[in-house]
Structure formats: C-alpha cells, structure tokens
N, C-alpha and C positions, 0 to 999 in steps of 0.2 A: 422179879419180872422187869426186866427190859424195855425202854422205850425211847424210839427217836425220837429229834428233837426238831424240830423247825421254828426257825425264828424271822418272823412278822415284821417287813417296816410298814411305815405308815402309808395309810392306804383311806380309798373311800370307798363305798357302797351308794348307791343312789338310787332312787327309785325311776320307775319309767317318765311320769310326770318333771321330776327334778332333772334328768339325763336329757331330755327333751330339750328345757329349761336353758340346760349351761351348754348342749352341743347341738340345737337345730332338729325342729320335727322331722326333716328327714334324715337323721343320722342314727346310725347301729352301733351295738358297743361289738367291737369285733374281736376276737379273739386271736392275740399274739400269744399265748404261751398255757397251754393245761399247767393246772397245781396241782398236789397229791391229790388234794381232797375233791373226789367225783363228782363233774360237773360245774364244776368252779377255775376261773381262766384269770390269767394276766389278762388286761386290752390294750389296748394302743391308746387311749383317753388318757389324758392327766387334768389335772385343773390346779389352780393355788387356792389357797387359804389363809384368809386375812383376818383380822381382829384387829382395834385401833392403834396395840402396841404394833405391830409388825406383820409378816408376810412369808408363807413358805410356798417354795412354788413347786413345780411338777409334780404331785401326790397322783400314782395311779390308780384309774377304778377300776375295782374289779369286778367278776359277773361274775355269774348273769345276773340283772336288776334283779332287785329286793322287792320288799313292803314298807322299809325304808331307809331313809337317808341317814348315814354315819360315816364321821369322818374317828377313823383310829389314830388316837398317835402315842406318842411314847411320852415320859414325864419329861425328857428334854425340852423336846417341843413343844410341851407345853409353859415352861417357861420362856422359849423363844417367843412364844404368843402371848405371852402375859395371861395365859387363862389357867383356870385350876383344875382340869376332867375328873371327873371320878372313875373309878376302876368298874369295871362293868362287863356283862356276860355282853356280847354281841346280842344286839336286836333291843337291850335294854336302855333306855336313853334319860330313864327316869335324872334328873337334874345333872345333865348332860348340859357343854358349856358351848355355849353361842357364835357361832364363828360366820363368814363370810364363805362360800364355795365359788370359785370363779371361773368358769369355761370361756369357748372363744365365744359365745353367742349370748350368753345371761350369766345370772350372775345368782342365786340366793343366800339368805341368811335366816337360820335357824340355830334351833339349840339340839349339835348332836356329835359333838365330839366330846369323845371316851379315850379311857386308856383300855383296851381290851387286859381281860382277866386273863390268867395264867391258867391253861385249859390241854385238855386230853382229848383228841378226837377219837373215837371207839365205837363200833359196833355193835350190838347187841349178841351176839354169840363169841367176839371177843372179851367182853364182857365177862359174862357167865364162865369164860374157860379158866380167866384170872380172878377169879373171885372176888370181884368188883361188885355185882349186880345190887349189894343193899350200902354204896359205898358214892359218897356225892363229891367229896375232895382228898385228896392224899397228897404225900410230899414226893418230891423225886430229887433224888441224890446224885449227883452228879460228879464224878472223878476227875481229876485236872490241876493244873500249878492252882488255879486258885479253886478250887474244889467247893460246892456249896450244895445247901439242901436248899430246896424250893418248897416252901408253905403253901395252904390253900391254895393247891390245881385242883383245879372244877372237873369234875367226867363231865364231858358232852358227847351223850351217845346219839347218834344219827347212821340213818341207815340210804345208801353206802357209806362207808367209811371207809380212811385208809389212819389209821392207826397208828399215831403222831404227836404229841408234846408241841404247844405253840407257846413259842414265848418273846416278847417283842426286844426289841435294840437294844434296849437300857438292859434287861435281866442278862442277853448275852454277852455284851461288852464290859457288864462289871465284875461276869465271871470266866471271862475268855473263851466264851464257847464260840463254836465253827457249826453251819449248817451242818445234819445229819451227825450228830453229837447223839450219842446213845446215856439214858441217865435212867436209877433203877426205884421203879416205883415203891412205896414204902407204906402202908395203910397205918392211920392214924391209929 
C-alpha cells in the first residue's frame, strides 16, 4: 500500500485569543493558499520565535485558529533555539518547550513548541479498505539514493481527509526526499 508524502516546515497554530494577541483585534487570519488536508490554509501571517539563545523569524500561521497554541519545528531548530521539544502528536503539548511568539502588535510566551510526530492523514473508509482499522502506527518504506524505513507513524484518522504521510525538514532532507514522494506502508 502506497502513500504520499508531504513534508512539513515549521509552522504555527494559534488560537483566536493568542492571534488577536500577536496581530490586533481587528485582524483575520486570511487565507493565501489551501493545503491537502480539508479545510486547513497557508495565511499571509508570520510571526518569529525567540528563546534567550536566539531567534527565527518569519514562521507562518496556519488556519483556521485552534483550541491552541503551538509552534512546530524541526530538531534543527530546535538547537538553533537552544530548547529541546519533545516529539508529539499535534494538539499534545504535555512538557512542550517555552518559547516567545512574536507578531507586529504583541507578543506571548508560553510552553508550546513540539517536534510534530511522523503521522498518516487517513479517513475512516480509507482505513478499513487498507486494513488499518485495528492499527495505531506502521513503518513506511521509502525508495531513493538514500533509501529509508520510517518507524512509529501514527495513523491519524480525521474525517475529511486527504490521504498523506506528513513528515517534517530534518526526516526529508536526511533522506532526500522531494514533496509528493510516494513510500509504501509496512504493518508492524
């Protein structure tokens, strides 16, 4: 079984309270660019991200607002910030590391940058047709000069779905993969 591939740069989420926060009560997170997954957009927002070691700047938010606020990054940048994230399912923040969010209008600091987990978008009758349904992580194989299997990817079924492999900067650049990279699911 078959699965593209998309790969993730660093990004934020933010909630309405926090969006307010970093770009002004009266502003909207607008949407510059649909992504596969239904319902979910690039925007025209960015903000940087600071911590005492240092600074990255332009991270864009993406929509629509959450329930909360998380900044994703990659393990790089997380030693360009000097912080250590844990790997984490999105939405999870449990001891998630402390960072600064910076917009033009405010500014917060909480604890909510993650490395997002290496994850499978899938719908519920896609599912069921690949014999997933009693199935929470698998490996996905990939073909290429540098050829690699990927451990623990999490199924995350959501309905709609578009049917996709998310995996951030660092997994595609240290195995040369290209957006829309097709790798083939393996059950543990």
């Amino acid at each position: 079984m078959k699965v593209q591939i998309g790969i993730s740069n660093r990004h934020v989420h933010l909630t309405e309270e926090d969006f307010k926060i970093l770009f002004g009560n009266d502003s909207i997170l607008e949407n510059i660019k649909d992504l596969k997954q239904p319902g979910q957009y690039a925007s025209g927002s960015k903000v940087d991200v600071q911590t005492e070691k240092n600074i990255i700047r332009g991270l864009r938010v993406l929509g629509p607002l959450r329930n909360y606020t998380q900044v994703e990054l990659s393990k790089t940048d997380s030693y360009t910030l000097g912080i250590n994230p844990p790997v984490r399912e999105s939405g999870n923040l449990t001891d998630a590391s402390t960072v600064t969010i910076i917009g033009p209008n405010g500014k917060i600091t909480k604890p909510c940058a993650i490395i997002a987990n290496r994850h499978i978008h899938i719908d519920h009758k896609t599912r069921e047709e690949l014999g997933l349904l009693d199935v929470e992580e698998v490996q996905v194989k990939v073909e290429g000069e540098k050829g690699v299997t990927f451990d623990h990817v999490s199924i995350k079924e959501q309905e709609p779905s578009y049917f996709e492999m998310h995996l951030d900067t660092d997994d595609s650049n240290g195995s040369l993969l290209k957006q829309d990279t097709f790798g083939t699911i393996i059950k543990y």
